[in-house]
N, C-alpha and C positions, 0 to 999 in steps of 0.2 A: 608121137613125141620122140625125139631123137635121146638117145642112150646119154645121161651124163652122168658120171659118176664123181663127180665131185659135191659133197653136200648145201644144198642152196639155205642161203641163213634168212633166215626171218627178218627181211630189214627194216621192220616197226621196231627192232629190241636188240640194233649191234650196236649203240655206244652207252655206254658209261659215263653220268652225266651227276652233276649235283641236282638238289631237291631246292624250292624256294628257301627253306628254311635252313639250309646250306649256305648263303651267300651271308655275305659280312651284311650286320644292321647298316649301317652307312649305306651299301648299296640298296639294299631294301628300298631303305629310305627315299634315296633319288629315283629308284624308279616308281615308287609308292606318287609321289609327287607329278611326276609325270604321266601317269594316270589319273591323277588329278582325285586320290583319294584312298583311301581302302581299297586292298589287291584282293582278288579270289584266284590263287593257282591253280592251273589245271596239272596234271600230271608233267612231269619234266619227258620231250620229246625222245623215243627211243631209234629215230635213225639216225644215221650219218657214223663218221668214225672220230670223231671228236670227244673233245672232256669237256668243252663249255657248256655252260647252262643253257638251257633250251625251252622255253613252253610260252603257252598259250595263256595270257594273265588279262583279268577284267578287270577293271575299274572303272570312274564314276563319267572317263572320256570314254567309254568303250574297252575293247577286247584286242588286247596286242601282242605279236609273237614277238617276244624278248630273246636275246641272246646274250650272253655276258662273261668274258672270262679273263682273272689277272695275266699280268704281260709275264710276271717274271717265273708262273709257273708254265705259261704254253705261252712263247713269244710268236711261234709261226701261227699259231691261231688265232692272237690278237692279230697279229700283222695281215691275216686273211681276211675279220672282221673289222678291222679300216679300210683294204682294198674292195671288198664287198662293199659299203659303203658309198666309197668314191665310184663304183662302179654301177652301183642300183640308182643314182641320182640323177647319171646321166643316160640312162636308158632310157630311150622312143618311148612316146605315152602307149603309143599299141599295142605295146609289148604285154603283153598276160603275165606279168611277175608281179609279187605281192613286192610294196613300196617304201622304204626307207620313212618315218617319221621323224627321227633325229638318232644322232651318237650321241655318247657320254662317255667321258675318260676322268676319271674319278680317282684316285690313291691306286692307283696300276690298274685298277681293271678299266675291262673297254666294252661297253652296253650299247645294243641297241635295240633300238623302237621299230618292227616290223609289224605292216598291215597285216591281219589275223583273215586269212580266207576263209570264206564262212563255210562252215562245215568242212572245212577241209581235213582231207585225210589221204594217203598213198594210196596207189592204184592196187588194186587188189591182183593178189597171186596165187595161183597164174593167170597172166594178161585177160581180160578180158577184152572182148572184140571192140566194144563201145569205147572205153578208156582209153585202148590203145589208139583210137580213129580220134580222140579229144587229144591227146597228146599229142598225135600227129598234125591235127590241127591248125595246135596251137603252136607248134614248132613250124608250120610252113607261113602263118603269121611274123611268126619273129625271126625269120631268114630273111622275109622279103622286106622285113623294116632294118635289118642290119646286111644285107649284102651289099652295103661300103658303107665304112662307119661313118656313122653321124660326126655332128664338130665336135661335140660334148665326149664321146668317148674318146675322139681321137689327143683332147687334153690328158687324156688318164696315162698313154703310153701305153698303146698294145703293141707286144710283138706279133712275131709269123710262129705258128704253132709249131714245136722243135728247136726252136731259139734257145734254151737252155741246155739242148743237150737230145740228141739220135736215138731214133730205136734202132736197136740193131744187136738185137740182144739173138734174135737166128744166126745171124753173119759172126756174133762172137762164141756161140757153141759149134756152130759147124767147123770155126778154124782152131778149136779148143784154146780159144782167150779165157773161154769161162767152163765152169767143170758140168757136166750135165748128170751128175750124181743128187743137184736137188729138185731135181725134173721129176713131177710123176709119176711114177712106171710107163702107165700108158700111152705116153707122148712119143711117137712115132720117127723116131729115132733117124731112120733111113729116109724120113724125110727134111732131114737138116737143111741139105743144099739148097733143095726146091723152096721151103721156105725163104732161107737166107736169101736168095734170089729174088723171089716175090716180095721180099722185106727190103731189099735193095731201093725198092720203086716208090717207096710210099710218101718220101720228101714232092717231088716231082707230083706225086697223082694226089695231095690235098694242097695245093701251092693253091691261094686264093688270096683275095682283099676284103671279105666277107668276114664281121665279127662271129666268131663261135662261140657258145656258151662254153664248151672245151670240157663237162661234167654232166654231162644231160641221161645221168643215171635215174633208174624207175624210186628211185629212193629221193630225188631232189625234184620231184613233179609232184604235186597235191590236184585232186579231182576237186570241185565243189558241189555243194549241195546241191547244186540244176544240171552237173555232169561236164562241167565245163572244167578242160586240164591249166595250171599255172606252172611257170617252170620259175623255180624256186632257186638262191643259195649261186649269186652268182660272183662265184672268187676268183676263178682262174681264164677270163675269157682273152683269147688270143684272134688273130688272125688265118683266115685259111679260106678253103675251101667251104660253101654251107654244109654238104651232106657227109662230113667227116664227124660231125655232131650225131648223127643218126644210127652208126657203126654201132657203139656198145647198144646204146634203146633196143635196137633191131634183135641184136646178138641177144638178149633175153626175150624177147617174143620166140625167137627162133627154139630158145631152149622151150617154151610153153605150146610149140607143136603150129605156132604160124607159120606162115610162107616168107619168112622175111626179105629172100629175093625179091619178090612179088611187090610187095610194099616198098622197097628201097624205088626198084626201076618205076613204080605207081606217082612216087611221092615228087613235089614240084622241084625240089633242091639236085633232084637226081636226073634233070634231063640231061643229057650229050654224055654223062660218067661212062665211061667202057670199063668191061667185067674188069681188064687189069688192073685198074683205081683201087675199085671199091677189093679185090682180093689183095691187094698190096697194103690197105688199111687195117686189112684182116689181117695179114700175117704180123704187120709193124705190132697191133694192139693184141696178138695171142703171145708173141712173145716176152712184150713186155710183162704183162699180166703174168705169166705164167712162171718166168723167173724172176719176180716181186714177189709171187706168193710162194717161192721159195726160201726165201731169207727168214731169218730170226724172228720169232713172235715179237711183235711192236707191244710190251707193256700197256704204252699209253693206249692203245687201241685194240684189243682181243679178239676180237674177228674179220682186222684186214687183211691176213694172212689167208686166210679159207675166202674172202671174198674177191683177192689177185686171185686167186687157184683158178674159182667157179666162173672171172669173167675170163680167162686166159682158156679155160677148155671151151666155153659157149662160144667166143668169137676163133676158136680154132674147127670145133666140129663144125659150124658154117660156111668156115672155108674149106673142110673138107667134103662137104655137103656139093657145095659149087662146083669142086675138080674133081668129085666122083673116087675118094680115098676111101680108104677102109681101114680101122684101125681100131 
């Protein structure tokens, strides 16, 4: 197992979420109806970084995973759970995600109806060998049905991954644009440059036409009860490269003592990638991570701070794993 020192959080239990009996009767109500009767709640969902409501509700059509939250108190999470939405609809049938049954936009909130995977539950941590081989699976599944997007997505409007705005969060401490006082102690200071440098390359080495899921964290994959992985919770998919998607997944095996090289160059997404790519991904996503989880505790979210930190050093120790650093 490689040295991490940053604390890994239990991601069955980082968000902070209402209870069924939390939600306005009204809403109740409409999704009571859309279940087509009497609701049995299951526990409200404890991953993700979110406030909206989350679980697993049975009624008299079956067992559905709801999600639900007003606009005017989280607008960027309603606006996620519309673009999710539009985004889950037009997804390839062979895609392994759980499916869209309807929205509801009701007095400001914004509800919806997700297929309930049976027995589903997160992959257990630390990685296990199986889970991680279903997840990977299931991910080389849904690359080769998105490596050029379909019609249906291409109506949603994806951009090119970076279209909002650069990593380049090494290239702005190395030239002290940004102050490197909320940097972990540990973070290897003298190797700014080399970073920054390697973090130069990383527009150029995931440049593709390939839909990404762009969040393909071990927290937004459910196993199911025969061991088969789904990749869950698809808000933010861009354009790129396919195995730019696989960099964080990796980067937490790697922290659970796999061979994550190993699996990258094994895996079908990864054929012709040269080490420079896949280490230029590495530096773009340790830095971002790592000064993200420097800033101000997020209120609304409590432990996305410690969770930039722990993916900012996993996807740094692998790069320094790869270039032979010591630190």
């Amino acid at each position: 197992m490689p040295d991490i020192i940053t604390s890994r959080l239990q991601y069955n239990a980082t968000a902070v979420r209402p209870n069924w009996k939390d939600l306005p009767q009204d809403v109740r109500q409409l999704i009571t109806r859309r279940l087509g009767g009497s609701v049995q709640a299951g526990r409200s969902a404890g991953s993700g970084f979110t406030s909206g409501f989350a679980a697993v509700l049975h009624g008299a059509f079956g067992p559905l995973f709801v999600k639900a939250v007003k606009s005017l108190d989280n607008s960027v999470v309603a606006d996620s759970y519309r673009r999710e939405a539009l985004i889950n609809q037009a997804l390839p049938a062979e895609i392994p995600a759980p499916r869209l049954q309807w929205i509801e936009e009701h007095d400001g909130w914004v509800v919806l109806g997700i297929d309930a995977v049976p027995g589903g539950r997160m992959p257990t941590t630390p990685w296990k060998s199986d889970e991680l081989t279903a997840t990977l699976d299931a991910y080389t599944i849904t690359a080769e049905a998105l490596s050029t997007p379909p019609t249906a997505l291409q109506h949603v409007g994806l951009k090119p991954v970076g279209d909002g705005g650069d990593f380049a969060d090494w290239r702005n401490l190395a030239r002290g644009a940004t102050s490197t006082n909320a940097l972990p102690s540990w973070v290897p200071l003298d190797l700014l440059d080399v970073l920054a440098s390697l973090e130069s390359g990383w527009r150029e080495a995931v440049a593709g036409n390939a839909v990404l899921h762009h969040d393909l964290r071990q927290d937004n994959v459910l196993i199911d009860a025969y061991g088969a992985a789904w990749i869950c919770d698809w808000n933010w998919p861009c354009l790129g490269a396919s195995w730019f998607d696989l960099v964080l997944l990796l980067a937490t095996a790697y922290a659970d003592g796999h061979d994550a090289t190993a699996l990258f160059t094994q895996h079908p997404t990864a054929r012709g990638v040269a080490d420079e790519q896949l280490d230029a991904a590495l530096a773009a996503l340790s830095g971002f991570f790592l000064t993200s989880g420097g800033q101000p505790a997020a209120d609304w979210s409590p432990h996305l701070r410690q969770h930039q930190t722990w993916c900012g050093e996993v996807t740094l120790r692998w790069l320094a794993n790869r270039r032979g650093w010591a630190f």
